[in-house]
Each structure stands twice: as structure tokens, then as C-alpha cells.
N, C-alpha and C positions, 0 to 999 in steps of 0.2 A: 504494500500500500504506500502511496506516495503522500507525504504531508505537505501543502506547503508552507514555507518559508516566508511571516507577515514582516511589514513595518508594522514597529509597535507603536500605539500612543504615545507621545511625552511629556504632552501639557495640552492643556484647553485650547490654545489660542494657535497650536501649532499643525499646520494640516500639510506640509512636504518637509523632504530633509534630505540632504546628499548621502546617496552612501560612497564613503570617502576609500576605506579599504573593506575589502575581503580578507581573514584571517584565514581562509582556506581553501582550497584549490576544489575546483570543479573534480568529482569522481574521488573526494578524500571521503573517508570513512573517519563518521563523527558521534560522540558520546553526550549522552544528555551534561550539558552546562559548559561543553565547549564554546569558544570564542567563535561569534561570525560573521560578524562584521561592523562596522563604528559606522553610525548614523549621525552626521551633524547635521544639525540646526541653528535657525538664526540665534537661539538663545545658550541651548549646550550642545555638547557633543554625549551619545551615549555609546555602550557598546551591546549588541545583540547578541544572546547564548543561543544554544540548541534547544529546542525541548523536547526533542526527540532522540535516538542513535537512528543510524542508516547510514546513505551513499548519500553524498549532497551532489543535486546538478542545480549549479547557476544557471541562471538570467538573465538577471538583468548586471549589466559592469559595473567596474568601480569609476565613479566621478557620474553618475546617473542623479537627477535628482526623483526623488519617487514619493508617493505621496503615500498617505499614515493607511495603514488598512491596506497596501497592497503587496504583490507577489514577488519576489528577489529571487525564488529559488524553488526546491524543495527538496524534500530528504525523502529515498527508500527506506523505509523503516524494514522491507522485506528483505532488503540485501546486509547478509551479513560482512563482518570485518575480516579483513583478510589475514589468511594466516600468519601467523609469525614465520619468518624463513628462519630455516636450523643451520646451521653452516656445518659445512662437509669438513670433516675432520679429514686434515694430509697424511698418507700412508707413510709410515715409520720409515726412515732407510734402513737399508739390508746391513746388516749388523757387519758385514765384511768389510762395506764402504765406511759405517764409523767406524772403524777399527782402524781404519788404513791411516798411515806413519802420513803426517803433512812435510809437504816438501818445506822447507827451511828457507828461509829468504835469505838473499845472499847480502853478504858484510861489507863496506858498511850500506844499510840499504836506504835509498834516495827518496826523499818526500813527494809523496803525492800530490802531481802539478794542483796546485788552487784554482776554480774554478772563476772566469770572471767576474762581477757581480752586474746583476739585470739592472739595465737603466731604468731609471723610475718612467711609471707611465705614463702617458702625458697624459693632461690636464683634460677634462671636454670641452671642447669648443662650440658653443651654443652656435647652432644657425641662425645667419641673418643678423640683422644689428639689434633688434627687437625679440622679445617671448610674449607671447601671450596667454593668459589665462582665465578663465574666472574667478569672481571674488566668494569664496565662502559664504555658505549664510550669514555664519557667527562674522563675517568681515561687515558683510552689506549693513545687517542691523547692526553694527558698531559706527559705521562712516552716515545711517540714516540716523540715531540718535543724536549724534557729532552736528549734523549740523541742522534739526530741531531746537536743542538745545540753543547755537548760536540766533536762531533766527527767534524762537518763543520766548526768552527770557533777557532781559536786560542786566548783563552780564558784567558786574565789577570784579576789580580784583585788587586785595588790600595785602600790605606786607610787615610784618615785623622780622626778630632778630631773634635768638636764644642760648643764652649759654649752658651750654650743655655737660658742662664740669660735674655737676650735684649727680647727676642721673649718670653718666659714664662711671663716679666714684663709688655710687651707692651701688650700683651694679656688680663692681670690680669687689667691694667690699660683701657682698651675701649671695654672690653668684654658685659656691662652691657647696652654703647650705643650703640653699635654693633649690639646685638641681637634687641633691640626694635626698632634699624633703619629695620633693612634688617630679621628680622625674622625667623637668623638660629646663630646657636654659631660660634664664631670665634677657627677653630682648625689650630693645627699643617701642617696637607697637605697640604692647600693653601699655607700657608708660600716656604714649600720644593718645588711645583710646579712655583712658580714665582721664588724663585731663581732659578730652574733650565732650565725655560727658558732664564733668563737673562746669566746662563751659558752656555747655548745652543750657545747663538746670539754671546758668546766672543770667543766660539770653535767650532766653526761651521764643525769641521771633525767628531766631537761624533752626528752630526746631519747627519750622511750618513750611506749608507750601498753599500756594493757590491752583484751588479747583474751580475753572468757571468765575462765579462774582462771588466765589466763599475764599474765605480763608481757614483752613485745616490746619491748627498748634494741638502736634504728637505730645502726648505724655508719656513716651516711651522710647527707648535710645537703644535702636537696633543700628549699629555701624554697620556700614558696608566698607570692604580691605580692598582696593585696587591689586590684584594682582595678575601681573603676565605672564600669558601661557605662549604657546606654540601657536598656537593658532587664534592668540587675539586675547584685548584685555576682559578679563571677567571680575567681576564685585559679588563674592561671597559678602553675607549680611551675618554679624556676630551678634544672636540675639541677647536682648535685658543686660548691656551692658553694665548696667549701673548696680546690677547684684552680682554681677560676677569678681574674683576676685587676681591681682595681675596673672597670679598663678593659674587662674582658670582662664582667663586670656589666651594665654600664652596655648594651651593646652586646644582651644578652639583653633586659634590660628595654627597650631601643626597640622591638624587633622585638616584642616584647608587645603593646607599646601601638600600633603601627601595627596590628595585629591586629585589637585589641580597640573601633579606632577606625574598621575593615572589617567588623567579625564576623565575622572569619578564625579567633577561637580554637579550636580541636578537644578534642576530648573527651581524647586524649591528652595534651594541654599543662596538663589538669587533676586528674590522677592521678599518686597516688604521693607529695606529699608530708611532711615529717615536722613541719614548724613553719610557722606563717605570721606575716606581718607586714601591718598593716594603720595603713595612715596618715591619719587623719583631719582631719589639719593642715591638707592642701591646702583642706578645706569650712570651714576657720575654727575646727576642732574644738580647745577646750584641756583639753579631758581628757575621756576616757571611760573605761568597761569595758567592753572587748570581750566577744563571745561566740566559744568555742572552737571550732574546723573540724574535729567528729569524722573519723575514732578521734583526731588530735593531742591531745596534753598540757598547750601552750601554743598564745598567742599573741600577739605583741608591740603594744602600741598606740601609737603616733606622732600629734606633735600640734603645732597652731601653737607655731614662734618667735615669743615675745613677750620683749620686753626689761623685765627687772624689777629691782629691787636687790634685791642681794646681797651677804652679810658675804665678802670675800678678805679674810684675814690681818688681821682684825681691824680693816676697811674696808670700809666702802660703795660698792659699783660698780653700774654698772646695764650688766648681762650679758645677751646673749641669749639665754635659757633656753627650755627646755623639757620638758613634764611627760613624762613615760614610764610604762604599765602594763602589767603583767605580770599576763593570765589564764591560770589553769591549774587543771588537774584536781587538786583534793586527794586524789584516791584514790591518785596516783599520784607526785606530788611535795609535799617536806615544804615549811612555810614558809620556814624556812631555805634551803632550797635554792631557792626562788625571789625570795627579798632578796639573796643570794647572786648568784643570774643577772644580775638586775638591776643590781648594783652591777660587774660583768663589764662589763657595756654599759655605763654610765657610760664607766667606767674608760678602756675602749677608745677611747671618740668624745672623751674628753679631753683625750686624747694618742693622736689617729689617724695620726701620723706612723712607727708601728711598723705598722699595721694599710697602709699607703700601700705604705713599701716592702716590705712582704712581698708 
């Protein structure tokens, strides 16, 4: 009997998706919860199991775009797997022949010429001066958001400074009992996500967005984490940040990034949001202005520690700073109130020793 092979549903709003590879060849022989092939979508990418064994015969190719509910394939459930081959054991030599005296190489005896070494192979040389290809789903709703965002909101962007001494030291100082309490390192993003809830809770207008002629102010501070994958940026959302604790931060954000370094994230770990943060530091970035992650209000920009001088107390130090930006919709928040926010975060990462033990 032949079963076939569906696109499965992924989300409500999603009705086609590329199938991008095939994990297995036309005429393999496959077991219930093998690998079969990765479905992207404009929003995630998934990966499709068996839910059968049988003989799979493709369909449809890889780079096909197909729509939810239909056929890629199917599996003989009636053909069974093929044998294991047994390898043919080699016939012993004749006891005469290992017996026999080896001839002795003669004195003194000359090294075996070295063989050249293979010139590296060359490079591929793409045809034409141009490639072309399509853009991913997860691209196109990335580049359609991208420029919603520029055209539907009125789009500032505000900058402070941070010394970053207090949080690099506190770190360096309880990183050791840290890890062997709670069983993940103590980083940077926890630190930025409780200041920026605690800046959320003093400016609760960067915690709204507009719907229509309403205005929507969240009581509830689900971050969403910029982070880049292979094939495009995604913002997992870290729910109730304000109960969690950095150690539990921390602990959300691995299992993220292990995710996101499977293509395990789901449609669900992207939805819901109220504010995002996005770190640029890690690519070398020393300042940018983000773009906003409609409907959100804000979005925080993060960027390399560089050591720079700076006046303390009427002194020159060379601090390790860093630049910070605040985008946000001016339809909805005043300037004030996002020089305001910004100087919250400061504040916070200056002295994260209240932000630790809470």
C-alpha cells in the first residue's frame, strides 16, 4: 500500500512553503521518524518525519514551492528494507605460501620515491557575471516587514553611552559560582533584558503600540532576542520576563539558540511579543539604527564593547563603553520619554548589582 507523503500544517495564516531539501533519496528505504525533508516558510522553517517505514518515491523537487495539504511523495509501506549485505570472508593463504622465507631487501636499501603532492583544486567559477535566484519565504517576509515598518511608523532613533565596567566585573566576579549553581554561563543579554524590563515598568508608553484609532499599553514584558540564523533574522519572544530570574534568562536564551542552530524554532516561539532587542555587537557593529518589529513601539540596539576614554570625576579613564539606540514609533512615544528609557538602561547596567539580586 502506498501512503502519501503531506505538507503538514504550520500555523493558521500559512497556506504554501518551499520545500528547500530532501533528506532522502528517491527508492531509500525509511523508518517511522526518519528525516524528510525541511519545509520553509515565510515565518519558520520546519522539518518533516516519516510516519510510516516503506520505499519513498519523490515528487515533487527540492526548491518546489507547495502548498499545506498536499503530495511531495509517498512511501510503500508494502516494500520491505533491504537486506543487510554480509561481506564475503577472503580465503586463508595456503599455509606453504605463509611459510615461505621473504626475500630480504638489499643493504643499504633506498627510500621510496615520494609521491608529488595534488595541486589544490580550483576554485568554481560561477557562470556569467550575475547568479540568480529566488528569495526564500522566510527572506521575502523579512524584506516585506522591513519596509512596512519604514513606511507605517514614524521612525526615531535616540542614543546614549554605557559603561560597562560594573556588569563585565560582576560577571568576572560570580561567573565560576554561577555556572556550577545553575548550569549555564552568566552573559550579557540577561543583564540588557532585566534592565529593560525595569525600563519598560518606569515608561510604560514604549510598552504600547497602536491598533487602528486605539492605543494598546501591554502589562506584560515578553522580549523578543534578534537573533541570526542561516537563512534570515528571527525574534524568538522570552516570555514574563519580569518573573524570570538572570539565571533563568540565561537558560531560555540557550535553549533558543540551540534551536535556532537546528531550525527547531516554531512559529509559536515567534509570536506575541511587546519589545525587542537586537545586538549587533556580536558582527562588530558600533552603532546603528535599528528598524522597528511591527505593531512594537520600540526596539533596543546593542553594540561592540570598545574601550574608549572617558571624563570620571573630572578624569580621564579608558572605560569599556558602549553605544546604545533607542528606535521607536513617534506616533506613539514622546522624545522625552525615550531619552528617559534610555537613561533607565544606562542606569540599570551601571549598577546591575540591584538588577542581580532581584
Amino acid at each position: 500500500m502506498s501512503v502519501p507523503v503531506l505538507v503538514p500544517a504550520v500555523g493558521e495564516s500559512i497556506s504554501s512553503g518551499v520545500l528547500s531539501a530532501w533528506h532522502k533519496k528517491d527508492g531509500d528505504h525509511v523508518s517511522v521518524g526518519d528525516l524528510l525533508f525541511t519545509l520553509d516558510t515565510d515565518k519558520v522553517s520546519s522539518e518533516v518525519t516519516a510516519l510510516e517505514a516503506g520505499v519513498l518515491k519523490i515528487t515533487v523537487a527540492e526548491g518546489a514551492e507547495v502548498p499545506i495539504g498536499s503530495a511531495v511523495g509517498e512511501i510503500d509501506t508494502a516494500a520491505k528494507a533491504p537486506a543487510a549485505k554480509v561481506e564475503e570472508k577472503k580465503p586463508e593463504a595456503k599455509k606453504e605460501e605463509a611459510s615461505a622465507p621473504k626475500a630480504e631487501a638489499p643493504k643499504p636499501a633506498a627510500p621510496a620515491p615520494v609521491a608529488p603532492a595534488a595541486p589544490p583544486a580550483p576554485r568554481p567559477v560561477p557562470e556569467g557575471r550575475v547568479s540568480r535566484r529566488k528569495l526564500t519565504p522566510l527572506r521575502r517576509k523579512i524584506a516585506m516587514q522591513l519596509v512596512n515598518a519604514q513606511q507605517t511608523a514614524a521612525i526615531l532613533t535616540t542614543f546614549n553611552e554605557v559603561d560597562m565596567s560594573a556588569v563585565m566585573n560582576l560577571r568576572k566576579d560570580v561567573q565560576e559560582g554561577f555556572q556550577a549553581k545553575h548550569g549555564v554561563k552568566l552573559g550579557f543579554m540577561s543583564f540588557f533584558i532585566k534592565a529593560t524590563v525595569d525600563a519598560l515598568q518606569a515608561v510604560p508608553q514604549i510598552n504600547a503600540q497602536l491598533e487602528g484609532d486605539e492605543l494598546i499599553e501591554n502589562h506584560y514584558y515578553d522580549i523578543g532576542v534578534a537573533v541570526g540564523t542561516e537563512k534570515g533574522l528571527v525574534v524568538p519572544v522570552i516570555r514574563g520576563c519580569e518573573t524570570l530570574s538572570l539565571a533563568g534568562l540565561e537558560k531560555e536564551l540557550l535553549g533558543y539558540a540551540v534551536k535556532a542552530r537546528e531550525g527547531k524554532i516554531g512559529l509559536s516561539d515567534l509570536q506575541g511579543g511587546c519589545f525587542t532587542i537586537s545586538n549587533g555587537g556580536v558582527y562588530g557593529s558600533l552603532l546603528s539604527t535599528p528598524i522597528l518589529n511591527p505593531p512594537q513601539s520600540g526596539i533596543l540596539g546593542m553594540h561592540k564593547i570598545q574601550e574608549r576614554p572617558v571624563a570620571i570625576n573630572g578624569k580621564v579613564e579608558i572605560r569599556p563603553m558602549m553605544y546604545l539606540a533607542l528606535s521607536y514609533d513617534h506616533r506613539v512615544v514622546d522624545g522625552k520619554e525615550a531619552v528617559t528609557f534610555l537613561i533607565k538602561i544606562k542606569e540599570a547596567l551601571e549598577n546591575p548589582v540591584r538588577l542581580f539580586l532581584d
